[in-house]
C-alpha positions in Angstrom: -65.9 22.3 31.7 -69.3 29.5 27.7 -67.5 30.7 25.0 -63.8 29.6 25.5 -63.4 26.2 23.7 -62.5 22.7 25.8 -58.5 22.3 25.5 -57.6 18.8 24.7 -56.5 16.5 27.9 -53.5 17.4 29.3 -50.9 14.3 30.4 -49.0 13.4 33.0 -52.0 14.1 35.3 -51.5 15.8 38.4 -50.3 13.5 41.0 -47.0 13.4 39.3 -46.6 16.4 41.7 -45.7 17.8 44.9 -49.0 19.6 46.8 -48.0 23.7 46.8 -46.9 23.7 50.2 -44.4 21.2 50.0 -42.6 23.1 47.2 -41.1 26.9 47.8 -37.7 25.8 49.3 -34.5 26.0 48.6 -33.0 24.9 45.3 -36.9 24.7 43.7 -37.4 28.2 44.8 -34.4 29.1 42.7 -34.9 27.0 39.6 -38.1 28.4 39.1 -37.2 32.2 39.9 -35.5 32.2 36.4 -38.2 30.6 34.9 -40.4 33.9 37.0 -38.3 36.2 35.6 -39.4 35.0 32.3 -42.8 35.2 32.9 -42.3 38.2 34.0 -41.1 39.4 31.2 -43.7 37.9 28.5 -45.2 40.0 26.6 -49.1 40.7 28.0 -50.3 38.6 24.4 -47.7 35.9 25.8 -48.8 36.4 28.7 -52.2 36.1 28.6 -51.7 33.2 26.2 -50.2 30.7 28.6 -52.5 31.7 31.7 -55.3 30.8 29.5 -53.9 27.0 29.9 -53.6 27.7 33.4 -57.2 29.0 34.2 -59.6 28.9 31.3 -61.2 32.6 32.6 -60.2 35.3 30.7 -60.6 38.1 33.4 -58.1 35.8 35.4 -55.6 35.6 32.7 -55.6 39.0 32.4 -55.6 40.3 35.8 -52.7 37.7 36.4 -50.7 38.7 33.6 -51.4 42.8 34.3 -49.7 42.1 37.9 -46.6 41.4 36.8 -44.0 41.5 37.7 -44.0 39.1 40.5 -41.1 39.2 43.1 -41.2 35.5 44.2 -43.0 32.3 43.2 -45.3 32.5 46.1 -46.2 36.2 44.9 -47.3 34.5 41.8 -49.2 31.5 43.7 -50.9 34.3 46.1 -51.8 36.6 43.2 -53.4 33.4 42.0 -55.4 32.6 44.8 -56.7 36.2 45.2 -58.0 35.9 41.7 -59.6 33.1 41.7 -61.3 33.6 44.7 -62.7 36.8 42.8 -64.0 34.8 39.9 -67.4 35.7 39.3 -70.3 33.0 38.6 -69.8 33.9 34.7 -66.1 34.3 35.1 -66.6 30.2 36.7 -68.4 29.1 34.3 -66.0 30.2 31.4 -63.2 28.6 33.4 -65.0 25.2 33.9 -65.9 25.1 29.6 -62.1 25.4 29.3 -61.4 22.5 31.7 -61.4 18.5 30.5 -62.3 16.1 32.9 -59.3 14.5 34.5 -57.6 11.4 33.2 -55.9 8.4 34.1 -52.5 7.4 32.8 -53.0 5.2 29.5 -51.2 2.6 31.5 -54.1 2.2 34.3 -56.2 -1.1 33.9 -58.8 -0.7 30.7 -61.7 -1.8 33.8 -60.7 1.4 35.6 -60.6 3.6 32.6 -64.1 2.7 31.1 -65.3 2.9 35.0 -63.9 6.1 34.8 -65.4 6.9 31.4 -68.9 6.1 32.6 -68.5 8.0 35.7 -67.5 11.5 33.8 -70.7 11.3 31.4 -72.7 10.9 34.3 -71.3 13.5 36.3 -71.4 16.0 32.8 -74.7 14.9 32.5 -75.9 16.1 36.0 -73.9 19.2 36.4 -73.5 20.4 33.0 -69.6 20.6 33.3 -66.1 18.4 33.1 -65.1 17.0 36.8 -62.3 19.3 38.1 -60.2 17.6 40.9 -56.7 18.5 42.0 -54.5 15.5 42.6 -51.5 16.9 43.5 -49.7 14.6 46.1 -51.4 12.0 45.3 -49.3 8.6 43.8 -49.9 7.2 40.3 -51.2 3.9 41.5 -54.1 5.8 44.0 -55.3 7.9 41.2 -57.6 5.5 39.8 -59.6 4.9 43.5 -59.2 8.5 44.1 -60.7 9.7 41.4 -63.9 7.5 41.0 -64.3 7.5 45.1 -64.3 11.5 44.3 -66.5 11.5 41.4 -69.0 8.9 42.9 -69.4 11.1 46.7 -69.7 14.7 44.9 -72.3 13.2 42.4 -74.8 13.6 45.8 -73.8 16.9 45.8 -76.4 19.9 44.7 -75.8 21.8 42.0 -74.7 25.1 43.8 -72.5 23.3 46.6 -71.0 21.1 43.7 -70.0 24.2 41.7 -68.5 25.7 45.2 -66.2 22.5 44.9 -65.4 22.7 41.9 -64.6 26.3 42.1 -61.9 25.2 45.2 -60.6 22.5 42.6 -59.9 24.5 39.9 -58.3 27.5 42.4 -55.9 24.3 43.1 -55.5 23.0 40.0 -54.2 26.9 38.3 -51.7 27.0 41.4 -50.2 23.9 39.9 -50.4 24.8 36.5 -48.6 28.1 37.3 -45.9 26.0 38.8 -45.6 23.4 35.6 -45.4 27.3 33.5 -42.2 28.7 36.2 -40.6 25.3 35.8 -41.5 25.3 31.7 -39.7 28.6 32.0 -37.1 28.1 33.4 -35.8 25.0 30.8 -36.7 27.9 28.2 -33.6 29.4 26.9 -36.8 32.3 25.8 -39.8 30.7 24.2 -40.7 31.7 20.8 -44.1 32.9 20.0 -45.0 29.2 18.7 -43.3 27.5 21.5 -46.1 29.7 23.9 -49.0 28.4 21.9 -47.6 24.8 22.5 -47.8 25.0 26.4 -50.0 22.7 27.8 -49.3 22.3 31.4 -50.6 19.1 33.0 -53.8 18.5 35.3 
């Protein structure tokens, strides 16, 4: 975004949700403790599976699933953090070769997708990687401005501060992919071994 293959883009992006500190209360905390429970009780191939589509590094897919069980979402969302701020610089760059560079809804104007387009080739070009950015609070009709405004100051960036960024980003953007999995979960009446291979949370 090494050896683990790019995942095809995920949709809804991820402004269609809340930012992780504005979620954790009351009846969200509950609805997704079921879906916890679940995770918790995936097997560690399951497991391991569906945290691969969460963070593309496979140390952090296994040290998440290996953890279980979690007691409370934000067990799950602290565990998360913890391991990503241990990724290693090869553990990183696994994780960003998983990762496709964020998209706009296909409803956005065609001007500000092929703007868009242009601006992702140039920033792959420079940095070697897709462009990792968590949206999360953000509304459907910034996402455009937000995005290329993004793109357009971090292309100034070095190479080594960039890659700190994008490191932050992607922390970010597993927290909210963990969240899409609990809530995924929790709709699950117990996913089959197929349905697991099928999740593809969004961002």
């Amino acid at each position: 975004m090494a050896a683990y293959p790019r995942r095809a883009p995920r949709s809804p992006p991820l402004s269609s949700h809340l930012p992780a500190q504005a979620r954790g209360s009351g009846s969200s905390e509950h609805s997704h403790g079921s879906g916890l429970a679940r995770f918790n009780a995936l097997s560690p191939e399951a497991a391991h599976a569906v945290l691969l589509q969460c963070c593309g590094s496979r140390r952090w897919a296994h040290r998440m699933a290996t953890h279980r069980p979690y007691p409370d979402p934000d067990a799950l969302l602290a565990a998360a953090d913890e391991a990503s701020y241990d990724l290693s610089q090869a553990d990183l760059t696994e994780a960003l070769a998983a990762e496709c560079s964020a998209e706009l809804d296909h409803g956005a104007p065609y001007a500000a997708l092929l703007a868009l387009d242009a601006a992702h080739a140039e920033y792959e070009r420079k940095f070697g990687h897709a462009f990792v950015i968590c949206l999360a609070g953000h509304p459907p009709e910034e996402q455009a401005d937000q995005l290329l405004e993004a793109i357009r100051r971090r292309m100034a960036h070095e190479v080594d501060e960039e890659r700190s960024i994008s490191a932050d980003e992607l922390r970010r953007v597993a927290q909210d992919r963990l969240w899409d999995l609990t809530r995924w979960l929790t709709s699950t009446d117990g996913p089959t071994a197929t349905e697991i291979g099928l999740f593809a949370p969004v961002g």
